[in-house]
N, CA, C and O of each residue as an XYZ file, in Angstrom:
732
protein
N       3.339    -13.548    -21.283
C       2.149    -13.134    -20.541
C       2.556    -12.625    -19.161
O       3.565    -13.026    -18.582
N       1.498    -11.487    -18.545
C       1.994    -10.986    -17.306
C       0.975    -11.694    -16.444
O       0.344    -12.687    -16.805
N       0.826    -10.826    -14.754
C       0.082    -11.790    -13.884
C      -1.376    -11.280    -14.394
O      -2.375    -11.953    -14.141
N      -1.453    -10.107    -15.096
C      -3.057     -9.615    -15.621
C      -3.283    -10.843    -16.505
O      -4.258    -11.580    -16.358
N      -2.182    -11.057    -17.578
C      -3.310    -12.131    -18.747
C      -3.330    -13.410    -18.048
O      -3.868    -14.404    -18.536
N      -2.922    -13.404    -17.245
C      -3.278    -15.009    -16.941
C      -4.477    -14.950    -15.586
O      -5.107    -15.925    -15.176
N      -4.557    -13.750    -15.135
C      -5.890    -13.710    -14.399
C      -7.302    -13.286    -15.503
O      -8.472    -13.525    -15.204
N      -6.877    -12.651    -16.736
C      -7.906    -12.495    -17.394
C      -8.352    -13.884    -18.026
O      -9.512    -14.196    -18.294
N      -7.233    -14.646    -18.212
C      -7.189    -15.902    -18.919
C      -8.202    -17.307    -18.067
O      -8.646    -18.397    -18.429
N      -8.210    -16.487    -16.774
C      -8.836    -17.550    -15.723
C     -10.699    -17.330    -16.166
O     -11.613    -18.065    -15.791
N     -10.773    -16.502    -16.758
C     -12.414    -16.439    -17.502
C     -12.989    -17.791    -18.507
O     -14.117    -18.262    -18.655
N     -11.318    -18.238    -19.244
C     -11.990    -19.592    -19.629
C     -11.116    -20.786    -19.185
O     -11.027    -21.859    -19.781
N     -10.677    -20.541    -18.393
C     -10.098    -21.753    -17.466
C     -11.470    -22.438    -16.443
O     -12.325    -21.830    -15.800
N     -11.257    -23.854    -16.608
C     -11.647    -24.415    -15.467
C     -11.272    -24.501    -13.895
O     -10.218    -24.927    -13.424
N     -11.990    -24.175    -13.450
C     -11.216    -23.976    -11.643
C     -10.724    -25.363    -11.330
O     -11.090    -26.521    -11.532
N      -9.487    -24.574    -10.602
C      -8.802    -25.804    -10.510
C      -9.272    -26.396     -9.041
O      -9.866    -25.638     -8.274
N      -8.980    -27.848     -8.635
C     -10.007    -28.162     -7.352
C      -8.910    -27.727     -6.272
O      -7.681    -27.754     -6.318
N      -9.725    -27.354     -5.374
C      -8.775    -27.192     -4.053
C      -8.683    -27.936     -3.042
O      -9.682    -27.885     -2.324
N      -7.801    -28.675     -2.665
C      -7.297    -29.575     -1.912
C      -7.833    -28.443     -0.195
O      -7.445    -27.317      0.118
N      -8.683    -29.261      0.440
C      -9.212    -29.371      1.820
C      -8.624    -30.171      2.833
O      -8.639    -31.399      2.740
N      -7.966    -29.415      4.057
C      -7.249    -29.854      4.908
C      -8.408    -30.880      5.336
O      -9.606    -30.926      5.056
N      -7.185    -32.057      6.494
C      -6.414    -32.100      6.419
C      -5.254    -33.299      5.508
O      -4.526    -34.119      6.068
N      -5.367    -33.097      4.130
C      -4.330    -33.298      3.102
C      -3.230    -33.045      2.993
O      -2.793    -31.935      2.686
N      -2.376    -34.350      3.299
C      -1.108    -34.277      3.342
C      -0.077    -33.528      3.110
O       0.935    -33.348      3.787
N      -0.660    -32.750      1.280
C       0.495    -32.089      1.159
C       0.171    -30.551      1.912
O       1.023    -29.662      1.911
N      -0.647    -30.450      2.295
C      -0.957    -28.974      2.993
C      -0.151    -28.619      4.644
O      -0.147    -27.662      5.418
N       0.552    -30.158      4.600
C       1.333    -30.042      5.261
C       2.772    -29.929      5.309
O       3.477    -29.629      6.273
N       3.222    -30.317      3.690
C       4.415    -30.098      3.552
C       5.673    -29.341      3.180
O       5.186    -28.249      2.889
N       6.527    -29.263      3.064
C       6.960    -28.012      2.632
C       7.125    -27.982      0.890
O       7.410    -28.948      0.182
N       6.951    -27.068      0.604
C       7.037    -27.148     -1.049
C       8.601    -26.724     -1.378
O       9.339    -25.933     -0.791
N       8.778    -27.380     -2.302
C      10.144    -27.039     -3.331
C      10.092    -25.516     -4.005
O       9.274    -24.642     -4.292
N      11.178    -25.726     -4.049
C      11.719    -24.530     -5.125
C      11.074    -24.792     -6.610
O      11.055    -25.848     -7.243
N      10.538    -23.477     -6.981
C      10.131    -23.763     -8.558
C      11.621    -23.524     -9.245
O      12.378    -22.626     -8.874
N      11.890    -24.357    -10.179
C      13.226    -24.393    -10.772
C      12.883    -23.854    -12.153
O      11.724    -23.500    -12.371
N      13.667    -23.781    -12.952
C      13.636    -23.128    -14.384
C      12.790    -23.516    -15.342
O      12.080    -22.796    -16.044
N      12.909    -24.885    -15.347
C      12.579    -25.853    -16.404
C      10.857    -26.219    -15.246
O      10.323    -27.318    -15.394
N      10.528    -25.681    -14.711
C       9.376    -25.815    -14.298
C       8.427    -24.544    -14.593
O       7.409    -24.477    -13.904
N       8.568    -23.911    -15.187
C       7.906    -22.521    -15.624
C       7.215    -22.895    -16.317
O       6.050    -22.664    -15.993
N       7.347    -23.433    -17.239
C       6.170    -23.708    -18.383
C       4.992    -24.114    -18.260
O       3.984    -23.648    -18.791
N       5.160    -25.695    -16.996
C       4.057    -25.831    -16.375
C       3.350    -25.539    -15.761
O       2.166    -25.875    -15.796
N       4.130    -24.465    -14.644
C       3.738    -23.612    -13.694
C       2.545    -22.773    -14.513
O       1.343    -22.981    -14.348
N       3.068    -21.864    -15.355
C       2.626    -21.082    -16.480
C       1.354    -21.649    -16.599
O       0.391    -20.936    -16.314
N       1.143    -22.973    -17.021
C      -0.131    -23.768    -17.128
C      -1.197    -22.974    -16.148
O      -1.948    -22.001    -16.075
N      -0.685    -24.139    -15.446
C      -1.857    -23.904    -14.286
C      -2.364    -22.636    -13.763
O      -3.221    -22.607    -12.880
N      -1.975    -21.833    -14.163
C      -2.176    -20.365    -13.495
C      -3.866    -19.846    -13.962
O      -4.500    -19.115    -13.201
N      -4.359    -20.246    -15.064
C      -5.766    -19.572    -15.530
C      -6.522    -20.339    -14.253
O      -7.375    -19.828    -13.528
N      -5.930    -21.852    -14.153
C      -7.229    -22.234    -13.654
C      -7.063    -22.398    -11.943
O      -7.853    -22.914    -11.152
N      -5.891    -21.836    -11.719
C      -5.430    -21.374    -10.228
C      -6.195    -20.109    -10.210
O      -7.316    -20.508     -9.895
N      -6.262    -19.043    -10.331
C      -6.995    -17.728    -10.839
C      -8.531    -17.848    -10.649
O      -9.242    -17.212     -9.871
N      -8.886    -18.829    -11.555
C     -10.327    -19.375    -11.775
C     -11.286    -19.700    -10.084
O     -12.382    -19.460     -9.576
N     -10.154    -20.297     -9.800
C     -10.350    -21.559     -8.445
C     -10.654    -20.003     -7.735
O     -11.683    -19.432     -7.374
N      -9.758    -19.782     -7.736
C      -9.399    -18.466     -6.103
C     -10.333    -17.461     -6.578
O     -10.834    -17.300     -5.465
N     -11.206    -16.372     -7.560
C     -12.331    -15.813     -7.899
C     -13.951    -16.539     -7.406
O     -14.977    -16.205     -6.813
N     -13.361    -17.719     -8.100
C     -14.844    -18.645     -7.548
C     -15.203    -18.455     -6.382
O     -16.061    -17.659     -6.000
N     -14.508    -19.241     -5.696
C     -14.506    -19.855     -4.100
C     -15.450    -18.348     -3.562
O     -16.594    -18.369     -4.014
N     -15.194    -17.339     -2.860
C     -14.336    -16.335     -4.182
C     -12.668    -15.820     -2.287
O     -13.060    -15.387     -1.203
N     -11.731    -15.988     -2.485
C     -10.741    -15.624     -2.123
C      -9.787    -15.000     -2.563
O      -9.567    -15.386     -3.711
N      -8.903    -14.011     -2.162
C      -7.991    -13.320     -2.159
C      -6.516    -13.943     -2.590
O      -5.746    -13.340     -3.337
N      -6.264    -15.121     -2.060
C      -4.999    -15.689     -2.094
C      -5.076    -17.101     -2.355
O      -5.974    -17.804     -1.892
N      -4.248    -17.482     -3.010
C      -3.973    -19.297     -3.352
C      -2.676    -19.613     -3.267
O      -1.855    -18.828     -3.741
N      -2.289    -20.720     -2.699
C      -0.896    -21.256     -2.725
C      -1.070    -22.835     -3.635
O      -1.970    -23.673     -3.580
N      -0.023    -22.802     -4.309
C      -0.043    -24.315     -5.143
C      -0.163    -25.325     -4.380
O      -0.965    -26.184     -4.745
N       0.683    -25.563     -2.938
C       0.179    -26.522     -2.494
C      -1.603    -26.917     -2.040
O      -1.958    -28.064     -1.769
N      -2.379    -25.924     -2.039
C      -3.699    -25.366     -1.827
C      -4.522    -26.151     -2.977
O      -5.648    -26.620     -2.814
N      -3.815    -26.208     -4.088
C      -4.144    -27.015     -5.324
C      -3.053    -28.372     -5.594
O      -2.670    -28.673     -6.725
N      -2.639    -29.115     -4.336
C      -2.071    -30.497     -4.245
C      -0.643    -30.180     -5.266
O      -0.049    -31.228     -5.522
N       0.074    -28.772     -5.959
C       0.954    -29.054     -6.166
C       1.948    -28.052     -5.692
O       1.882    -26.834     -5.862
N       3.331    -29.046     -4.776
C       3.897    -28.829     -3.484
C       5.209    -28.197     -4.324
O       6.203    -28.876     -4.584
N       5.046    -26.730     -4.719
C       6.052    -25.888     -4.976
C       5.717    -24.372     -4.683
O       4.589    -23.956     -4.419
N       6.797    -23.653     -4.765
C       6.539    -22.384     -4.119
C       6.342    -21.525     -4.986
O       7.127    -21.032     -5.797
N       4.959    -21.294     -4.757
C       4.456    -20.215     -5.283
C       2.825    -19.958     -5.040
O       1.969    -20.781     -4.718
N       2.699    -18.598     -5.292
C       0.956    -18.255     -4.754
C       0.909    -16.991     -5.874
O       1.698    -16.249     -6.460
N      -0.825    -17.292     -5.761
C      -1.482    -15.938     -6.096
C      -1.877    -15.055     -5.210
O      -1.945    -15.451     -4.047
N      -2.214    -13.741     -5.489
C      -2.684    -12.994     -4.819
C      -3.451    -11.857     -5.733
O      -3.067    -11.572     -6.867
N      -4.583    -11.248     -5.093
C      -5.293    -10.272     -5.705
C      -6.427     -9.761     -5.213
O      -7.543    -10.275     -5.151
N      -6.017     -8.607     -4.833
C      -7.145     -7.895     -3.524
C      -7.924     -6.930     -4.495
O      -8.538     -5.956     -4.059
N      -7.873     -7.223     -5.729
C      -8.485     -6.098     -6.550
C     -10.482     -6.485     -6.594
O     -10.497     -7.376     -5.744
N     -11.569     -6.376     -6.924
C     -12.555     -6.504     -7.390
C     -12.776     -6.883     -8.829
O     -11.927     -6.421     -9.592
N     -13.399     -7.367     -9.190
C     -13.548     -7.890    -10.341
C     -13.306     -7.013    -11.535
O     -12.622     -7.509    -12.429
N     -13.817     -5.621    -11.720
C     -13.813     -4.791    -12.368
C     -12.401     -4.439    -12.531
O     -11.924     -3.961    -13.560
N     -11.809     -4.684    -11.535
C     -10.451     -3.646    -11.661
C      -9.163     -4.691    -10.341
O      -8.836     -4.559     -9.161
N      -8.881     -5.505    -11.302
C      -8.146     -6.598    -10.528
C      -6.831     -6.453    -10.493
O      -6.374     -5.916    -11.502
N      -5.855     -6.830     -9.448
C      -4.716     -6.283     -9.144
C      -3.818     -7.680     -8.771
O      -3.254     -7.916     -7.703
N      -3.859     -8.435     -9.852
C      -3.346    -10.006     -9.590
C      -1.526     -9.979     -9.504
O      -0.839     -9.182    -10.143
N      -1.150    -10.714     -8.855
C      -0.105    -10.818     -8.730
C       0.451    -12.631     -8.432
O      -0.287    -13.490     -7.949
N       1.706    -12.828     -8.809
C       2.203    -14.112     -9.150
C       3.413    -14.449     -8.536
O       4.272    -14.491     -9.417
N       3.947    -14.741     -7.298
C       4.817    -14.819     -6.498
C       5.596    -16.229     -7.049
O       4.890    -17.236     -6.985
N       6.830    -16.396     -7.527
C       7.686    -17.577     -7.184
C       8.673    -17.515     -6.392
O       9.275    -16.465     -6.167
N       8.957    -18.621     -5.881
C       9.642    -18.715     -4.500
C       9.856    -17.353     -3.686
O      10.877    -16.672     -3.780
N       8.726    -17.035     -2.851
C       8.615    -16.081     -1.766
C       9.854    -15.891     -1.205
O      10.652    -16.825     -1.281
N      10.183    -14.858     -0.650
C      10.641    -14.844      0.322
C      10.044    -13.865      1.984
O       8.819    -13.991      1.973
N      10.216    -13.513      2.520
C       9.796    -12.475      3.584
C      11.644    -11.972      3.669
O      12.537    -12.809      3.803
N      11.850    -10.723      3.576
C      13.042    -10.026      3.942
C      13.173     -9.573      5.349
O      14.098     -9.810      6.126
N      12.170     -8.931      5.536
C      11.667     -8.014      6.866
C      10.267     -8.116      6.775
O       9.427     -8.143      5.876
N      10.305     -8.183      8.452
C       8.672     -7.581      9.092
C       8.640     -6.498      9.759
O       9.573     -6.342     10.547
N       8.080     -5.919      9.716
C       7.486     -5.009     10.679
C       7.649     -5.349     12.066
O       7.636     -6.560     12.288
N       7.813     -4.517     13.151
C       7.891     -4.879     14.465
C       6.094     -4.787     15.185
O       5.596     -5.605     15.958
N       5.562     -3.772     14.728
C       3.889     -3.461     14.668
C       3.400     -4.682     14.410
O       3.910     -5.220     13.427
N       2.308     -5.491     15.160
C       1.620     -6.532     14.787
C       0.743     -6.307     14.525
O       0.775     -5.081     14.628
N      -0.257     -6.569     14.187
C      -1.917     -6.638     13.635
C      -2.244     -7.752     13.741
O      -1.618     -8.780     13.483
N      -4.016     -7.491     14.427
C      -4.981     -8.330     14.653
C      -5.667     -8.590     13.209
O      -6.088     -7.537     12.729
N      -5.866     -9.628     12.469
C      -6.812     -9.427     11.371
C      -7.725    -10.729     11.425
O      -7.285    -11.623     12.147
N      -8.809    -10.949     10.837
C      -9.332    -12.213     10.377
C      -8.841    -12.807      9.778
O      -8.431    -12.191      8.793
N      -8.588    -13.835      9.784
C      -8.317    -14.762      8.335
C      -9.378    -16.310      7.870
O      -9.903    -17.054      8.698
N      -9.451    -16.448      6.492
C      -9.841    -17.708      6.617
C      -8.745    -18.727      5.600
O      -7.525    -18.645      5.459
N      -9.670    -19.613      5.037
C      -8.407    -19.810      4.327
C      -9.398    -20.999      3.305
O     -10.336    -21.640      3.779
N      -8.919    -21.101      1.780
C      -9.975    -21.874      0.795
C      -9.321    -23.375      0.918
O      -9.570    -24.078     -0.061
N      -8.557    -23.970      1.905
C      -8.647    -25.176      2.285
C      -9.336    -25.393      3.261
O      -9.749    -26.530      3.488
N      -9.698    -24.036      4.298
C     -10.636    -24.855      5.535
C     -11.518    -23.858      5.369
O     -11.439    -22.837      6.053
N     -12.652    -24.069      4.257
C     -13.280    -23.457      4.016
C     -14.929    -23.221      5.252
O     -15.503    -23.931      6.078
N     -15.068    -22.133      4.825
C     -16.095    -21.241      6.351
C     -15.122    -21.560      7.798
O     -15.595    -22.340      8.624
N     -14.404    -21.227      7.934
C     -13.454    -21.660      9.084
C     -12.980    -20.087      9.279
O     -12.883    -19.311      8.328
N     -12.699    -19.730     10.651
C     -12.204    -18.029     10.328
C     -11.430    -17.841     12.272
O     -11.699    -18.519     13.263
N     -10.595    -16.821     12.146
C     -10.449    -16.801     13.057
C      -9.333    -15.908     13.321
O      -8.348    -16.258     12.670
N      -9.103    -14.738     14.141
C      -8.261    -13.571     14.197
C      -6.839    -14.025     14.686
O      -6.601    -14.625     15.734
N      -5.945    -13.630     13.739
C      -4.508    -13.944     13.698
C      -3.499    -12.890     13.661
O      -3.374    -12.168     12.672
N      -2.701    -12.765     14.811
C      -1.913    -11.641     14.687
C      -0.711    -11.570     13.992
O       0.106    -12.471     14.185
N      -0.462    -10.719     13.261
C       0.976    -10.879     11.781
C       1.607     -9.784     12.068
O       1.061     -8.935     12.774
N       2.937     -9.599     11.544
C       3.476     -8.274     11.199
C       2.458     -7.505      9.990
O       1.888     -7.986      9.011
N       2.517     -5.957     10.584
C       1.583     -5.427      9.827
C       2.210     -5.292      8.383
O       1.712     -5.522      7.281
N       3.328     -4.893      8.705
C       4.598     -4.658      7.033
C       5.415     -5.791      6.424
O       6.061     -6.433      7.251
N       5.500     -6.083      5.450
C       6.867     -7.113      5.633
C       7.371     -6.494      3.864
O       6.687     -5.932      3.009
N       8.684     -6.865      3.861
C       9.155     -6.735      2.283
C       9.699     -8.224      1.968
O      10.494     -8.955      2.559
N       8.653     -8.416      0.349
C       8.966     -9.684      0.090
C       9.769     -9.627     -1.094
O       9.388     -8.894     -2.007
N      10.956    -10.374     -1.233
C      11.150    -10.880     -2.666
C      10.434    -12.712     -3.672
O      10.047    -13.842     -3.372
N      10.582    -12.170     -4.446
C      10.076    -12.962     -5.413
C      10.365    -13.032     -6.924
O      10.800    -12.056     -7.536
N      10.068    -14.403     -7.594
C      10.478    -14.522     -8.957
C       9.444    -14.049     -9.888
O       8.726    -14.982    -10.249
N       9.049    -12.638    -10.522
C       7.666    -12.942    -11.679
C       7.752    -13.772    -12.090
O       8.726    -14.508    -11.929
N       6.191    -14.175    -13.227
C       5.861    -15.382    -14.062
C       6.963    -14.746    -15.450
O       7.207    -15.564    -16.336
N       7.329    -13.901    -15.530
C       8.403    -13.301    -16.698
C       9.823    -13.354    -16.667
O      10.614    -12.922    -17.505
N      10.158    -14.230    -15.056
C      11.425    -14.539    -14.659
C      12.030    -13.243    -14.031
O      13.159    -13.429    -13.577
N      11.630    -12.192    -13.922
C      12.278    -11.072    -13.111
C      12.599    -11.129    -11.891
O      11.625    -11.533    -11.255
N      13.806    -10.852    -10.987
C      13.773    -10.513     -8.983
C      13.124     -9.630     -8.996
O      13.452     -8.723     -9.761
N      11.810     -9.456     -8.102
C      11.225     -8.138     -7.845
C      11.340     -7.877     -6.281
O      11.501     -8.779     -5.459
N      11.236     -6.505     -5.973
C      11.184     -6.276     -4.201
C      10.349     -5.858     -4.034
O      10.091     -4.863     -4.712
N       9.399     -6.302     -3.069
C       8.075     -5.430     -3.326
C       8.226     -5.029     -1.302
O       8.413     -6.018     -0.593
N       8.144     -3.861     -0.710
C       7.167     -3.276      0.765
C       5.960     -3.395      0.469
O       5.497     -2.798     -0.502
N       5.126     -4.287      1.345
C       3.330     -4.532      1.252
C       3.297     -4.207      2.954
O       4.124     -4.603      3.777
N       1.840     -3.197      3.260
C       1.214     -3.872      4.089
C      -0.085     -3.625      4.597
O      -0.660     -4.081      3.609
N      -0.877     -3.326      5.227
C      -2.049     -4.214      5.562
C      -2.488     -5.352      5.082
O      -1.715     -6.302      5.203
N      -3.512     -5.543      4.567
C      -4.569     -6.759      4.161
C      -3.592     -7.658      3.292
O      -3.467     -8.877      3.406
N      -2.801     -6.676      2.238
C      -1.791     -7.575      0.969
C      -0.985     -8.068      1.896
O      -0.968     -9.299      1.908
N      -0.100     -7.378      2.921
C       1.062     -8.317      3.743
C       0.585     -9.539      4.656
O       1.295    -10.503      4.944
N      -0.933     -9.309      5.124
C      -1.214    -10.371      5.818
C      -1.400    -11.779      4.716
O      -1.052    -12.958      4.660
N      -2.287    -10.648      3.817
C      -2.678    -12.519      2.471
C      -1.328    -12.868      1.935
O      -1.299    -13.982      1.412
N       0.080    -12.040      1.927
C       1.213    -12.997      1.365
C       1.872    -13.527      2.800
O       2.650    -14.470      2.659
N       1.703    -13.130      3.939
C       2.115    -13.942      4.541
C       1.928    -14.886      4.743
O       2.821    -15.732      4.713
N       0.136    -15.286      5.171
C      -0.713    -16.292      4.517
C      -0.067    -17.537      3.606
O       0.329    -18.639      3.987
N      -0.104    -16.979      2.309
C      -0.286    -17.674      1.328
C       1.714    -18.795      1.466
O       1.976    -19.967      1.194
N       2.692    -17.539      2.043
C       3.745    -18.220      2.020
C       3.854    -19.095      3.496
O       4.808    -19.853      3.676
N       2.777    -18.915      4.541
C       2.765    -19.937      5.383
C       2.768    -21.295      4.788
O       3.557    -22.231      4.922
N       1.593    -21.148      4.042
C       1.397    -22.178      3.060
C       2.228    -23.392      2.479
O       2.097    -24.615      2.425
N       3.415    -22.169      1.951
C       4.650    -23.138      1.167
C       5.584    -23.948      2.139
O       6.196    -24.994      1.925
N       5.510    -23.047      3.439
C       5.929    -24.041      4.824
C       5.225    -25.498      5.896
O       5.572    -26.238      6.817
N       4.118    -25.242      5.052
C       3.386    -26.394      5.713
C       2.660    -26.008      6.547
O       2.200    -26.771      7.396
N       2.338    -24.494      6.491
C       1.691    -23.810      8.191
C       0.667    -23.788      7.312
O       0.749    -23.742      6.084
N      -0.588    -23.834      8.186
C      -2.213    -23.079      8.251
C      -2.460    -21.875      9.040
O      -1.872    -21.870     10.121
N      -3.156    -20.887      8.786
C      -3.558    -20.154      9.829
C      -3.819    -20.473     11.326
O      -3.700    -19.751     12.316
N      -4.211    -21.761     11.200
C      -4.931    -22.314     12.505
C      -3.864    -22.886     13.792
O      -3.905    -23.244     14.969
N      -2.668    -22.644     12.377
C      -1.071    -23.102     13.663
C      -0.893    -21.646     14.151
O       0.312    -21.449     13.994
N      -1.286    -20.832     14.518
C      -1.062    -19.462     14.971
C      -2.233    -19.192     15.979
O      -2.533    -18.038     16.286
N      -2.701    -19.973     16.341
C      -4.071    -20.207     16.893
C      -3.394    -20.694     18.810
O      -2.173    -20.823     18.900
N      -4.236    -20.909     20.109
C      -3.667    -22.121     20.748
C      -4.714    -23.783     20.215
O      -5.705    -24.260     19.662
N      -3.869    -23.926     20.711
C      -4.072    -25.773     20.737
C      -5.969    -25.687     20.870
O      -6.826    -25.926     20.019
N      -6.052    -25.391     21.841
C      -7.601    -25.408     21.938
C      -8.214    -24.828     20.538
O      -8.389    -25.391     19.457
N      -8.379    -23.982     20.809
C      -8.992    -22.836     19.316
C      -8.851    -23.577     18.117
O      -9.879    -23.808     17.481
N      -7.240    -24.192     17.490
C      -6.869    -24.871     16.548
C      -7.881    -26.032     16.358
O      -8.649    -26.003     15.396
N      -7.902    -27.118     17.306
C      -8.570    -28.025     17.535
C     -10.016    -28.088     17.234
O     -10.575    -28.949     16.555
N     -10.569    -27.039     17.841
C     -11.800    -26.673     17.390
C     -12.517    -26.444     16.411
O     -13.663    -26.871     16.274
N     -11.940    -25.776     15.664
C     -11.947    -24.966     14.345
C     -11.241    -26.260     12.797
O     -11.414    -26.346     11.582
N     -10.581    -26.879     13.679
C     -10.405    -28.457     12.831
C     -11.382    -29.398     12.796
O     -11.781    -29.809     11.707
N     -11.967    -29.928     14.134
C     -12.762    -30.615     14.477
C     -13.991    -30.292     13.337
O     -14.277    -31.066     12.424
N     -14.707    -28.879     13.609
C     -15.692    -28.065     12.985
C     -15.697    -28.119     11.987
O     -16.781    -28.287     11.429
N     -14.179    -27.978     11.012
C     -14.272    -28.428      9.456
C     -14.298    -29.845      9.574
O     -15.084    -30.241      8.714
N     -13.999    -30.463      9.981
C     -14.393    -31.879      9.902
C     -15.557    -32.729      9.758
O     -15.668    -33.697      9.006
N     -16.393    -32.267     10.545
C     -17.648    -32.531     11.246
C     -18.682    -31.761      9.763
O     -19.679    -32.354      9.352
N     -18.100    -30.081      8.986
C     -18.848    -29.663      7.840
C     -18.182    -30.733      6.559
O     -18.492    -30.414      5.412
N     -17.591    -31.551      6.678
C     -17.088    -32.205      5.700
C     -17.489    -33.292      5.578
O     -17.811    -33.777      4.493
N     -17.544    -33.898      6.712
C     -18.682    -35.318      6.460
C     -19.835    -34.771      6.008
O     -20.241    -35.410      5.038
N     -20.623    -33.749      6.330
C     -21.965    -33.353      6.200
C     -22.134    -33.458      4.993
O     -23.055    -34.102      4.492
N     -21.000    -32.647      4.175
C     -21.233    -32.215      2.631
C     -21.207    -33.801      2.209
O     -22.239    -34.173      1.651
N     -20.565    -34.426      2.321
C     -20.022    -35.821      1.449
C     -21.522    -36.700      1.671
O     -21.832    -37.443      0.740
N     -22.526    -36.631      2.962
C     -23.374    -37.321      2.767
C     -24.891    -36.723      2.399
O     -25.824    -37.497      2.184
């Protein structure tokens, strides 16, 4: 299967739940996906897919779904005409020297948002779900959501790119919408 059937496959997958900062492992760094971990990986992918359409977001990292290995989705396509993609162990090669202002939010600190400046370009390598090295040059919106998503596998949030104040705030705020929901 490629990263299309397993995003088409997310139609009868159950969404998988997404782990809401601040949860431990969203802080940690994730492992290397190793060989003999594909299969499972493989698993989870309909209902990783599922999760990230719902919500509805652009990007998912496994640790995002409590499991702390490297890898993310991504897919800036529309429903009609979806453009999914399946990153194992990221890398970033190069950035761009050009920064960009963009929004970001993120489906662990959900309604939370806040403008983050990135390299506008970067070239990433990565493992397909078919075991291939691929090189991919991305950039606007796709280089910011894989930079994103591989903050992720480092233990970063958007909100560490933030200052202290702003961060704080914007934590506090999901905090404060999180008791709300629970009572």
């Amino acid at each position: 299967m490629n990263d299309l059937d397993y995003s088409r496959a997310s139609a009868e997958a159950a969404p998988t739940p997404i782990v809401i900062a601040p949860q431990p492992v969203l802080r940690q760094t994730a492992r290397l996906v190793k060989p003999e971990d594909m299969k499972a990986l493989q698993a989870t992918l309909p209902g990783m897919f599922a999760a990230m359409y719902q919500a509805p977001g652009i990007g998912l990292a496994a640790p995002q779904v409590g499991i702390s290995q490297r890898y993310v989705l991504v897919d800036l396509g529309e429903e009609e005409e979806r453009q999914p993609m399946v990153l194992i162990n990221p890398e970033i090669l190069t950035e761009s020297e050009v920064l960009t202002p963009r929004e970001e939010g993120c489906l662990s600190l959900p309604n939370q948002y806040a403008e983050v400046v990135r390299p506008e370009a970067v070239r990433v390598r990565y493992t397909s779900v078919t075991g291939e090295t691929c090189e991919r040059e991305v950039d606007g919106l796709l280089a910011t959501c894989i930079q994103h998503e591989i903050d992720h596998l480092d233990g970063i949030l958007f909100v560490d790119h933030l200052s202290t104040l702003r961060r704080n705030m914007i934590m506090r705020r999901l905090a404060k919408e999180q008791k709300l929901k629970r009572h």
